[in-house]
KEMARNU-48328 format. One record per residue (C-alpha): residue in one letter; x, z, y. Coordinates in steps of 0.25 Angstrom, whole numbers, plus 2048, in hexadecimal, padded with zeros to 3 digits. Example, Ala and Ser with C-alpha at 12.3 -4.5 7.8 and 13.67 -1.06 7.14 Angstrom:
% KEMARNU-48328
<"A",<831,81F,7EE>>,
<"S",<837,81D,7FC>>,
//
This chain:
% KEMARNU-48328
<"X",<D4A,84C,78E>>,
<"X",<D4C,840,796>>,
<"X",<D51,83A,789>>,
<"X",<D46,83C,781>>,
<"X",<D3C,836,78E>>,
<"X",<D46,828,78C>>,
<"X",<D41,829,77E>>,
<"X",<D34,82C,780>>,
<"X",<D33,821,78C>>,
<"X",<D39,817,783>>,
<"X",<D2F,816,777>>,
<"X",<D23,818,782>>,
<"X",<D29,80C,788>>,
<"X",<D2C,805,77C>>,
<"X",<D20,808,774>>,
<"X",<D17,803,780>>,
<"X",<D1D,7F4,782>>,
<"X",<D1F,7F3,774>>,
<"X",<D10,7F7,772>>,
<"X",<D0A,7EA,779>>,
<"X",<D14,7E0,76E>>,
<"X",<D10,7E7,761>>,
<"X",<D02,7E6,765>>,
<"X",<D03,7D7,768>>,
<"X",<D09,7D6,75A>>,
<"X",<CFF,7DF,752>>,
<"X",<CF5,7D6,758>>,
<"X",<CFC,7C9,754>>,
<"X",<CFE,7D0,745>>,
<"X",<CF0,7D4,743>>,
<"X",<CF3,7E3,744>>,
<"X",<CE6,7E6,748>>,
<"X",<CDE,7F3,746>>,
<"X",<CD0,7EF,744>>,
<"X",<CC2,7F8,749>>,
<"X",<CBF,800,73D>>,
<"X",<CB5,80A,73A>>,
<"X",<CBB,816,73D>>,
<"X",<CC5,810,749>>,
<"X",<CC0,812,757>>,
<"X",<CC7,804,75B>>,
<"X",<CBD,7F8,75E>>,
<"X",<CC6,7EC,75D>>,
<"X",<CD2,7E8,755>>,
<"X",<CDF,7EF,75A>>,
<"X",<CEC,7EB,757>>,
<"X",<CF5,7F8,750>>,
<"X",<D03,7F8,74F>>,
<"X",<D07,7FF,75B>>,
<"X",<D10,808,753>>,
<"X",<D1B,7FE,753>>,
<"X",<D1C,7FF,762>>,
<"X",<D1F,80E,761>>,
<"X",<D27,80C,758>>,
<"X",<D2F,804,75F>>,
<"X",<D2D,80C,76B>>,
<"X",<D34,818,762>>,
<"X",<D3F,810,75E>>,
<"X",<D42,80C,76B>>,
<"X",<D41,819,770>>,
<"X",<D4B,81E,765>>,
<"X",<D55,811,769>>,
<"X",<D56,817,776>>,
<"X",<D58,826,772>>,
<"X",<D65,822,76A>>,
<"X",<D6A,81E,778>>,
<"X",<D67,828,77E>>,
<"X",<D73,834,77E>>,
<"X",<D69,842,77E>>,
<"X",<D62,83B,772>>,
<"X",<D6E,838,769>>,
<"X",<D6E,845,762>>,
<"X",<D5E,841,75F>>,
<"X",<D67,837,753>>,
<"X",<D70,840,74E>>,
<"X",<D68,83F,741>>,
<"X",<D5E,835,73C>>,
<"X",<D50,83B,73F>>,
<"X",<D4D,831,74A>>,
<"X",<D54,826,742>>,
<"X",<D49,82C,736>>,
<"X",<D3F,82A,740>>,
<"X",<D40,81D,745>>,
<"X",<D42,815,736>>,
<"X",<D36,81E,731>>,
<"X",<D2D,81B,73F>>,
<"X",<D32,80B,73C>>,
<"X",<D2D,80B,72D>>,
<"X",<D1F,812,72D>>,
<"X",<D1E,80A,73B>>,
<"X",<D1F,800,732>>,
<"X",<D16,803,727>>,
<"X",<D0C,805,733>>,
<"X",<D0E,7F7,737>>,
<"X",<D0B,7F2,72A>>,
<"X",<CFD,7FB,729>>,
<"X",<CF8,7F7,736>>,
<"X",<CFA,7E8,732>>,
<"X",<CF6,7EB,724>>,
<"X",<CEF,7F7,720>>,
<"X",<CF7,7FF,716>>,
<"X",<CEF,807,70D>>,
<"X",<CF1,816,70D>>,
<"X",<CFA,818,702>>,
<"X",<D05,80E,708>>,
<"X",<D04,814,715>>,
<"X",<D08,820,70F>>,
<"X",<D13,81C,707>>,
<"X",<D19,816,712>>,
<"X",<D18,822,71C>>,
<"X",<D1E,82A,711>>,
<"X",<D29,820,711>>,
<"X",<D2B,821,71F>>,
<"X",<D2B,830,71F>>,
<"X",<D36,830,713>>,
<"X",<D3E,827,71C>>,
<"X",<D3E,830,728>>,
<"X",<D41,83B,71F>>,
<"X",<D4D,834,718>>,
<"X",<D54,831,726>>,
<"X",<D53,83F,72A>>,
<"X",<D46,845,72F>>,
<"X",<D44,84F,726>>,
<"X",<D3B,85E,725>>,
<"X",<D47,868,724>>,
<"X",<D42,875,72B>>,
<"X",<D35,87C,72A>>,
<"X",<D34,888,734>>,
<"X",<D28,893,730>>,
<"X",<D2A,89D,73A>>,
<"X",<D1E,8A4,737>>,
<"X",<D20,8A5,729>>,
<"X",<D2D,8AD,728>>,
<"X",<D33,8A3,721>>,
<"X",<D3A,89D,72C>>,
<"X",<D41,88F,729>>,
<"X",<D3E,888,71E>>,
<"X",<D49,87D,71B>>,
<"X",<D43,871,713>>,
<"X",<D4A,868,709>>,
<"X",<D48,85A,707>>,
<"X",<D40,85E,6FC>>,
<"X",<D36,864,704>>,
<"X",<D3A,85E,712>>,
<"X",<D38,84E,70E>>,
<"X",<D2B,84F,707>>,
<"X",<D25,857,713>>,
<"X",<D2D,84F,71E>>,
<"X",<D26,842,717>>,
<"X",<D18,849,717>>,
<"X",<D17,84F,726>>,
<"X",<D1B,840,729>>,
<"X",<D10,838,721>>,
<"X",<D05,844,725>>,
<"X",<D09,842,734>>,
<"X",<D0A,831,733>>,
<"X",<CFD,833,72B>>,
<"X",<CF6,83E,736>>,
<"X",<CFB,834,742>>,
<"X",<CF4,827,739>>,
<"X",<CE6,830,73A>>,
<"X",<CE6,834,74A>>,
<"X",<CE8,824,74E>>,
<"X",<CD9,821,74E>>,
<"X",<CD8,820,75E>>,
<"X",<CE0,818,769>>,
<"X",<CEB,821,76E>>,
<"X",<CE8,82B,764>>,
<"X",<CF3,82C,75C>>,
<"X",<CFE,827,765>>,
<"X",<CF9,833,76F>>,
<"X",<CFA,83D,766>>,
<"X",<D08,837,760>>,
<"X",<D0C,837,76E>>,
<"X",<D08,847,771>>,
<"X",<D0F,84A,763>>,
<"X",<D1A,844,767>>,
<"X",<D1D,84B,772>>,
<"X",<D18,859,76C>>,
<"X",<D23,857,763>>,
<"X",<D2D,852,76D>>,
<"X",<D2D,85F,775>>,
<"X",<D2D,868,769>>,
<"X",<D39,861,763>>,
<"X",<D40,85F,772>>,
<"X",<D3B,86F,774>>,
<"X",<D45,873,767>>,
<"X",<D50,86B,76D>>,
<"X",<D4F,873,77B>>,
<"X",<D4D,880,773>>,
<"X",<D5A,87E,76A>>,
<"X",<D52,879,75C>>,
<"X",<D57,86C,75E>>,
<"X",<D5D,861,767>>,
<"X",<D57,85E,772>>,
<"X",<D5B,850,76E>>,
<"X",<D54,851,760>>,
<"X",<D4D,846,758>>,
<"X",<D40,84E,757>>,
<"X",<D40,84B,767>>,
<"X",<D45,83E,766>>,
<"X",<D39,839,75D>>,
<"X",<D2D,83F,764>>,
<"X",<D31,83A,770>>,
<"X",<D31,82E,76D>>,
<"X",<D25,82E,766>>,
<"X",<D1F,832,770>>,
<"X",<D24,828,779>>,
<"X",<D1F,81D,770>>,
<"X",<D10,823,76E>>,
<"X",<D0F,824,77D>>,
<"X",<D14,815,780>>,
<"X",<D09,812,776>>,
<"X",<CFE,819,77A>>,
<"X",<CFA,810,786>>,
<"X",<CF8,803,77D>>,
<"X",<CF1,80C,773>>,
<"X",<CE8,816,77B>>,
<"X",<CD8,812,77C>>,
<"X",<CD5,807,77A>>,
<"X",<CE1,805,773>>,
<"X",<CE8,7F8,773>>,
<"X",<CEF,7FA,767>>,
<"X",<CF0,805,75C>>,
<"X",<CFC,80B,756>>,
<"X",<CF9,809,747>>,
<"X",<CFF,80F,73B>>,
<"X",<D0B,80A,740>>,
<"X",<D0B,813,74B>>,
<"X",<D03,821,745>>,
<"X",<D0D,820,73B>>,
<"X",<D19,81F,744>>,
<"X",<D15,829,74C>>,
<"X",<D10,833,741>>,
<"X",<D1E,831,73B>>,
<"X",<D27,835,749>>,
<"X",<D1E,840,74B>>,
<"X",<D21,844,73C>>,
<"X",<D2F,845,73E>>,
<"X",<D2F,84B,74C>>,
<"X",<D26,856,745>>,
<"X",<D32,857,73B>>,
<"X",<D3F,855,743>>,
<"X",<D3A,860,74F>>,
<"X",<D34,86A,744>>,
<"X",<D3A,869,738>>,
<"X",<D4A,867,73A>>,
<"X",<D4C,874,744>>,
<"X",<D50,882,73B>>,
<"X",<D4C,88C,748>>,
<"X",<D53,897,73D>>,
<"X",<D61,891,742>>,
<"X",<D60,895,74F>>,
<"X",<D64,8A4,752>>,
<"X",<D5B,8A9,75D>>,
<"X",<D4B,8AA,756>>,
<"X",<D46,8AB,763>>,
<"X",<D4A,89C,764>>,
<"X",<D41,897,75A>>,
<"X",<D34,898,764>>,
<"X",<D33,889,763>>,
<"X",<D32,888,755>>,
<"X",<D2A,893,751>>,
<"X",<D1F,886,74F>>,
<"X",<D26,87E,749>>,
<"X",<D1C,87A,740>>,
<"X",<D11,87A,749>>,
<"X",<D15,871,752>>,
<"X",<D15,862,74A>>,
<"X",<D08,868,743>>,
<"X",<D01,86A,752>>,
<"X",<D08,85E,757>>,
<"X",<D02,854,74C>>,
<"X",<CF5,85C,74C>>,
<"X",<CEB,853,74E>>,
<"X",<CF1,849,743>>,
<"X",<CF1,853,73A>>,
<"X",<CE4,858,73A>>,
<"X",<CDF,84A,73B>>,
<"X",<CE7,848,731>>,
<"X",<CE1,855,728>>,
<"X",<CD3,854,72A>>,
<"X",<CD5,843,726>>,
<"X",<CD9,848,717>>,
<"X",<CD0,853,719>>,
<"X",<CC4,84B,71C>>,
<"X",<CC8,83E,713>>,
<"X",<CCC,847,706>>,
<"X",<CBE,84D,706>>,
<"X",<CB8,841,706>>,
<"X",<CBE,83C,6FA>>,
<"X",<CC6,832,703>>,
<"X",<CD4,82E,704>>,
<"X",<CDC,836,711>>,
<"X",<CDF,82A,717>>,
<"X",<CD3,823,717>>,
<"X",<CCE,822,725>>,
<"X",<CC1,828,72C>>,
<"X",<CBB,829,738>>,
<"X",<CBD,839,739>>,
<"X",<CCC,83B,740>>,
<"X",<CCD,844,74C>>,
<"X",<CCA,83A,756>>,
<"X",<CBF,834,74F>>,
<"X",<CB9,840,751>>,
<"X",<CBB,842,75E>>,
<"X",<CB4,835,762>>,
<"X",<CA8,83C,758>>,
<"X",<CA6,846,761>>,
<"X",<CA4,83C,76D>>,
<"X",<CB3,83B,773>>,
<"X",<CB6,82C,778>>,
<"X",<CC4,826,773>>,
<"X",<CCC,82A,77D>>,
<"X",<CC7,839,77E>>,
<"X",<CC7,83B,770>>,
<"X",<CD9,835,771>>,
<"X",<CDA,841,77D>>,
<"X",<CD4,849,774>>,
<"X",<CDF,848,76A>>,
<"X",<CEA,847,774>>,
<"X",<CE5,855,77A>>,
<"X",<CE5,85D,76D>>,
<"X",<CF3,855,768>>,
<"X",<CF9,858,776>>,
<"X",<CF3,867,774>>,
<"X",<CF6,86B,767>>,
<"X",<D04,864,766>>,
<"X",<D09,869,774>>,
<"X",<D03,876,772>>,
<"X",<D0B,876,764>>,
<"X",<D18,873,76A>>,
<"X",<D17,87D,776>>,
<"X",<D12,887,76C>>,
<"X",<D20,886,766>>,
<"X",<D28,885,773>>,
<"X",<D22,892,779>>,
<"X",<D1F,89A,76B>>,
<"X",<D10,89B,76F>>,
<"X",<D10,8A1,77D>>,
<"X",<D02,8A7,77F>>,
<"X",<CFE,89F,78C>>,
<"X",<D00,892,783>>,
<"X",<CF8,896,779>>,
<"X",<CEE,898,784>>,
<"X",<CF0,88A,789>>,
<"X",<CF0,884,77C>>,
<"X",<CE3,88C,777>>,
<"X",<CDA,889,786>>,
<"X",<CE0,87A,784>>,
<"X",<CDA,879,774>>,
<"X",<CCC,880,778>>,
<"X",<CCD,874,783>>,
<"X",<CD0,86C,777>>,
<"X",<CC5,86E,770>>,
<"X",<CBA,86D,77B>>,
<"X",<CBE,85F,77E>>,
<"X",<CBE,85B,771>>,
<"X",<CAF,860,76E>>,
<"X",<CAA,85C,77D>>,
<"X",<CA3,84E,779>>,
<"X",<C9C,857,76E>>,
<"X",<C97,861,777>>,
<"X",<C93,857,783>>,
<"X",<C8A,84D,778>>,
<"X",<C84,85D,775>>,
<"X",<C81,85E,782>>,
<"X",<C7B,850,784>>,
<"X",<C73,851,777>>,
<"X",<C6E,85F,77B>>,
<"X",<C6A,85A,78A>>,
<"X",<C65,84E,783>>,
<"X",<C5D,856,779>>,
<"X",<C57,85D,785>>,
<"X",<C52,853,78D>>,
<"X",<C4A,84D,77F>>,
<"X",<C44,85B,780>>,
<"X",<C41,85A,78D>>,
<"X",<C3A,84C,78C>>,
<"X",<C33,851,780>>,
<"X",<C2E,85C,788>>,
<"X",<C29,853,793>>,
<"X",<C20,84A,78B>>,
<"X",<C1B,855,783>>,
<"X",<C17,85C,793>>,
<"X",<C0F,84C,798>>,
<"X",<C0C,845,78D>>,
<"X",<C09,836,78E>>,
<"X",<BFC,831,793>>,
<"X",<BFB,82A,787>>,
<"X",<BFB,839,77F>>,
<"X",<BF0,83F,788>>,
<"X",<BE6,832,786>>,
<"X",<BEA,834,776>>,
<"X",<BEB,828,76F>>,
<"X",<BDF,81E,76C>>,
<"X",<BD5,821,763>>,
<"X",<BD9,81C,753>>,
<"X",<BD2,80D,754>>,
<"X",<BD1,80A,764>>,
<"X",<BDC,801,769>>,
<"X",<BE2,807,777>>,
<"X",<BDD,804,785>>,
<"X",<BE1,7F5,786>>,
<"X",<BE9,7F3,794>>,
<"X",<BE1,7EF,7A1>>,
<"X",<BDC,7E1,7A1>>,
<"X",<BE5,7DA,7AC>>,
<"X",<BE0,7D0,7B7>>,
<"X",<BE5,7C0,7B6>>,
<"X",<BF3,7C3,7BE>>,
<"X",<BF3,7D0,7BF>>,
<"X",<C02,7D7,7BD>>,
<"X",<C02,7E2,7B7>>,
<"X",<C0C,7ED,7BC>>,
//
């Protein structure tokens, strides 16, 4: 553990002094996200801050090959895979925050990046469906490429959706990140996996690098992580769902009361990247309805709603926090314990809490435009009780002009 807080210390660290130097250079090259319609920013902001993760992760991975717990994290090539596919969609999110790449170009070169990760090794090789009696499921490259490479574009794409706010999607990264990090450390303690296993190794890191960037992108944010980061993330998150989820075959081991902390092993990278997903899902939903293309943007994502229903920026970003932190963290334990009734408890009381915060602004404008309504009733009530002396007199008769005023004496001031 101490190893993987090194790692995780080392891209925090790296990613926030780094932060600051691409900032001033995304200024010098222009690569500036101006206002638009459906942003919630008021000045131009420079993007980019995805290259300061990603150094930050690189770094962090430098220092785990010297560190001797970690060394079995490199016996094969999935952190290698990681680290060149991270650099080249990093890159091709460089290249979209200084030029705007159309859809179709973005998405060819995600695919590529994916098919890279995927040719140096990390790879869908096992699904376990415990509760449809069919056990494992061993996947060929037939099946485990083309399925690898979609779970990868569809999370880089559901990350892409949720950055709308300022420390949204380096917050929610962040909890992601360490949701997986104790699932995957959990197998190693448990006998799946190593403890020292790649999984681990890459959340961590992740983790490390979203957090050292948080404080230069949390409102009001100073610099935004662009495709370049969304993209990079979205990718390490893909491959940490993979590499913790889909490279373990609990039918090797012999005891079936061991395989407690897999029996969701499908559950847990679905509640972990919840809120992308379903920001992700209603997007298409909402957009293919329309006639409109699934990537042309809107003003109806998750958070914008929130700040619909009269949430400020920050509250609607600890909005999404709680409900990542709940659903992700609930999942993971939910897999550790094999669903203990006290937990579900926990995890039921904490979603109804949820869910009152959520509707709070909406309830308290009811309440304002009902008190509101009420004192108008009150008012109209009054006058209706002592009319106006002008009401009593009635009005003038049709043709006389009303009372002229008093006639006023030379230097009288009238008060």
């Amino acid at each position: 553990m101490r190893e993987y807080l090194v790692a995780f210390l080392t891209a925090g660290l790296v990613t926030y002094l780094a932060t600051p130097v691409v900032r001033l250079v995304a200024v010098r090259l222009r690569m500036m996200a101006a206002p638009r319609e459906r942003d919630v920013h008021v000045i131009p902001t420079p993007r980019g801050g995805g290259v300061a993760m990603y150094l930050g992760v690189a770094a962090a991975i430098l220092v785990a090959t010297r560190l001797p717990a970690l060394q079995r994290t490199f016996d094969d090539s999935q952190t290698a895979a990681v680290l060149a596919a991270g650099g080249l969609i990093c890159l091709l999110g460089v290249l979209d925050d200084k030029f705007g790449l159309d859809a179709l170009t973005k998405l060819t070169g995600q695919i590529a990046a994916a098919g890279v990760m995927v040719l140096l090794g990390v790879q869908l090789s096992f699904v376990f469906l415990p509760f449809a009696d069919l056990g494992t499921i061993s996947l060929g490259p037939d099946v485990g490429v083309p399925l690898t490479i979609l779970l990868t574009v569809l999370t880089v794409n559901a990350l892409n959706f949720i950055d709308g706010l300022d420390g949204l999607a380096a917050g929610v990264s962040a909890i992601a990140a360490l949701a997986f990090f104790a699932y995957s450390y959990n197998l190693g303690l448990t006998g799946y996996d190593e403890v020292a296993s790649a999984p681990a190794l890459i959340t961590a890191v992740l983790a490390g690098a979203c957090v050292g960037f948080l404080p230069h992108n949390f409102s009001p944010a100073r610099i935004f992580m662009g495709d370049s980061g969304s993209m990079l993330v979205g990718l390490m998150l893909s491959a940490a769902a993979v590499t913790a989820t889909g490279n373990v075959d609990p039918q090797t081991f012999d005891s079936a009361a061991s395989l407690l902390p897999l029996t969701l092993p499908l559950l847990v990278p679905i509640a972990v990247l919840f809120i992308p997903f379903i920001d992700l899902v209603l997007a298409v939903i909402r957009r293919t309805r329309r006639g409109q293309s699934p990537f042309s943007p809107d003003k109806m994502h998750l958070h914008h709603r929130l700040l619909a229903i009269g949430h400020s920026h920050r509250r609607a970003v600890l909005v999404m926090y709680f409900w990542a932190a709940l659903l992700s963290s609930g999942a993971v334990a939910l897999s550790i314990t094999g669903g203990r009734v006290e937990l579900l408890v926990a995890i039921g009381a904490l979603l109804l809490i949820g869910v009152v915060v959520v509707l709070a602004p909406r309830t308290r404008r009811a309440a304002r435009e009902a008190r509101a309504a009420d004192l108008m009733a009150m008012r109209r009530r009054s006058r209706a009780a002592h009319p106006t002396a002008r009401a009593v007199r009635g009005p003038a008769p049709a043709g006389e002009a009303p009372p002229a005023p008093a006639a006023r004496a030379p230097g009288q001031v009238v008060r």
